[in-house]
C-alpha positions in Angstrom: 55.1 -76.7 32.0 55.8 -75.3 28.9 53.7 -74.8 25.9 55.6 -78.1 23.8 54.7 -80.1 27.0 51.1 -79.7 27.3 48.8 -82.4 26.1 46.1 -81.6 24.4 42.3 -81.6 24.9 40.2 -80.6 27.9 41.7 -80.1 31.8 39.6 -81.1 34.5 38.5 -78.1 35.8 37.3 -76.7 32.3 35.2 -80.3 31.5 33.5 -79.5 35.0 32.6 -76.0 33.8 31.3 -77.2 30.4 29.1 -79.5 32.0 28.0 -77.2 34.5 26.6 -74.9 32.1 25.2 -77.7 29.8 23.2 -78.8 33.0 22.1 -75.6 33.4 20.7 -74.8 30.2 18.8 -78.3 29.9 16.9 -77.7 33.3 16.0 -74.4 31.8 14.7 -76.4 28.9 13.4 -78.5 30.5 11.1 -76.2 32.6 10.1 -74.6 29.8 8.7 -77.5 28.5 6.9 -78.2 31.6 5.7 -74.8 31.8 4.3 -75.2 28.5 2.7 -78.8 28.6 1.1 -77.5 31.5 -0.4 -74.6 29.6 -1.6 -76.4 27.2 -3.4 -79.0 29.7 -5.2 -76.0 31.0 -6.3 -74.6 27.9 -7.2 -78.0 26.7 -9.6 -78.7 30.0 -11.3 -75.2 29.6 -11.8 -75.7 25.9 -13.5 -79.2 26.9 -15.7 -77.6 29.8 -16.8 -74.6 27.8 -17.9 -77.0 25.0 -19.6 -79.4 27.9 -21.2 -76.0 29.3 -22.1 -74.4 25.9 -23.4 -77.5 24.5 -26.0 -78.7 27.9 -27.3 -74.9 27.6 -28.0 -75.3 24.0 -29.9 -78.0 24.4 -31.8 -77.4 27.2 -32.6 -73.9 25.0 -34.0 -76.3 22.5 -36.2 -78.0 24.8 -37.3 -75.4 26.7 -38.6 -74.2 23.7 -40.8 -76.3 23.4 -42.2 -76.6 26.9 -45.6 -74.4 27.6 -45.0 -71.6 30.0 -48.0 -72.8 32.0 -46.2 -76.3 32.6 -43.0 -74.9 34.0 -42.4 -75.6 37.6 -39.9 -75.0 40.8 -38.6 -72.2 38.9 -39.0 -69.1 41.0 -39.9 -65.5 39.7 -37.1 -62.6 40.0 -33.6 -62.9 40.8 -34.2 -66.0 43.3 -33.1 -68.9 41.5 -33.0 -72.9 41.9 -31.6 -75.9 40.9 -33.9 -78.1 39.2 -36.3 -77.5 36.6 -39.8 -79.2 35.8 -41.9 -78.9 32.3 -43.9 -80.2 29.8 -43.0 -80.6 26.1 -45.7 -80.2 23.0 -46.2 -83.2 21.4 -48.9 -81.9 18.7 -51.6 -79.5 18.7 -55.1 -80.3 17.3 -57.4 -77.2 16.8 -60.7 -79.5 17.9 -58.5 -81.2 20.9 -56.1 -78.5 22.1 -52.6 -79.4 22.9 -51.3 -82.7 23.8 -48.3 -82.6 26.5 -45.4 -84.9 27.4 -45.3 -86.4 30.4 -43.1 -84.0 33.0 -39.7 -83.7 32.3 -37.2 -82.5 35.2 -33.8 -81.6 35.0 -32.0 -80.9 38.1 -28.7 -81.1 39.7 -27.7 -84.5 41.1 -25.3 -83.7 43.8 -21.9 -86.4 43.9 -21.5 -88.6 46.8 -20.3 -87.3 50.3 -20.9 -83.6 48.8 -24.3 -81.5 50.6 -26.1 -78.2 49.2 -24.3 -76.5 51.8 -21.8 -74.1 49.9 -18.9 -76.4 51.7 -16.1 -78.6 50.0 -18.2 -81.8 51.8 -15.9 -84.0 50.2 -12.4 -82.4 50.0 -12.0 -82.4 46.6 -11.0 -79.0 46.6 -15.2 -78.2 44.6 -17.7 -77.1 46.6 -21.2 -78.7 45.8 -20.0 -80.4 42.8 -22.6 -83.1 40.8 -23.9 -84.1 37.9 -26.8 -82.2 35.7 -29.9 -85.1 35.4 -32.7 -85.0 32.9 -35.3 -87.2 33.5 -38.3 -87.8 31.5 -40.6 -91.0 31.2 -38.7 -92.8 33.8 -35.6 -92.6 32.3 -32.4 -90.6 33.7 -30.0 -89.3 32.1 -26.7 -87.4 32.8 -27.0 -84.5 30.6 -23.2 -82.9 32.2 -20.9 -83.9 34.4 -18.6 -81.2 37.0 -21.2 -78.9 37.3 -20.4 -76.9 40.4 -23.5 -74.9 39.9 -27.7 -75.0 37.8 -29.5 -72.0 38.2 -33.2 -71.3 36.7 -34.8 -68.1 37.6 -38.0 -67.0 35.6 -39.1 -63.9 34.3 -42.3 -64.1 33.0 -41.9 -66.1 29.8 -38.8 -65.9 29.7 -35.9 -68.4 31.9 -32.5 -67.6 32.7 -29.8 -70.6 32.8 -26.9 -70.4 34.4 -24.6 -73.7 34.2 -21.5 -73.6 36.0 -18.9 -76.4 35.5 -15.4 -76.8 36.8 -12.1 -79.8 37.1 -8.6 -79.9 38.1 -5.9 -78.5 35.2 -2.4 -79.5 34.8 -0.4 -78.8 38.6 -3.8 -79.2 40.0 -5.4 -76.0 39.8 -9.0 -75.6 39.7 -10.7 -74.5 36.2 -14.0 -73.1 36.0 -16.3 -72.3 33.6 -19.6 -70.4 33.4 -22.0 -69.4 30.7 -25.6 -68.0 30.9 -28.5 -68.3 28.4 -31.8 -67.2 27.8 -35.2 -68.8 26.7 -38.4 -67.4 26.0 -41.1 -70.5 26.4 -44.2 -70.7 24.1 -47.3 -69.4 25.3 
């Protein structure tokens, strides 16, 4: 055909290549944008467990505190550790009477159903020996953290080490965990 005879616009073969490469470039997009949500989702859960984490440790610091070092219990000395922690608060001190204690106080870790202290997934969740921190004083319980994956509470001298681990499933799935230690020195 000659030039003068050819309609104009778009053949076939050229509207199947544009949209070939249109298709292209939005899936690329487009896992970008997944790629990126996902991101995000993870960074948003570990942002939410470190505050979870960083928050139960500062205010178990607090109370610990405030307990007496003679009315701390089922801590063991040196590197040993456990997973639940009984004490006494001070409620006042009188110089004629001496100190006046709270009744105990425990905190421990409350493991979730179908899961065992075992250092196996029980539960095929993908955690192993996943619960719940507890804090239970006067007869009341109360869940203090959820997703911890591990409460440790080893003593030296006056001084406790707490290590709170927590951890949950990110974006795709993937397991996020996070883990902070503190320190407290108890009262005398």
């Amino acid at each position: 055909m000659s030039p003068a005879g050819r309609s104009h616009g778009f053949g076939l073969l050229e509207l199947v290549i544009t949209l070939t490469i249109l298709s292209l470039t939005l899936l690329t997009a487009a896992e970008a944008l997944v790629s990126t949500i996902r991101a995000q989702s993870t960074v948003s859960v570990r942002e939410v467990l470190d505050d979870q984490v960083r928050r139960t440790l500062g205010r178990l610091g607090d109370l610990l505190r405030q307990a007496g070092e003679g009315t701390v219990s089922e801590v063991p000395n040196g590197p040993s550790a456990s997973s639940s922690i009984r004490f006494r608060l001070l409620r006042r001190y009188d110089v004629v009477t001496g100190a006046d204690w709270s009744p105990e106080c425990r905190l421990s870790l409350q493991l979730a159903d179908g899961e065992l202290l075992n250092g196996i997934d029980d539960d095929q969740d993908g955690r192993i020996d996943e619960g719940a921190l507890l804090f239970e004083s006067g007869g009341t319980r109360t869940t203090w953290c959820a997703n911890v994956t591990a409460f440790e509470v080893s003593r030296y001298g006056r001084r406790l080490q707490l290590v709170l681990t927590c951890s949950a499933r990110g974006a795709g799935g993937h397991l996020i965990e996070v883990r902070r230690t503190g320190h407290v020195t108890m009262r005398n």
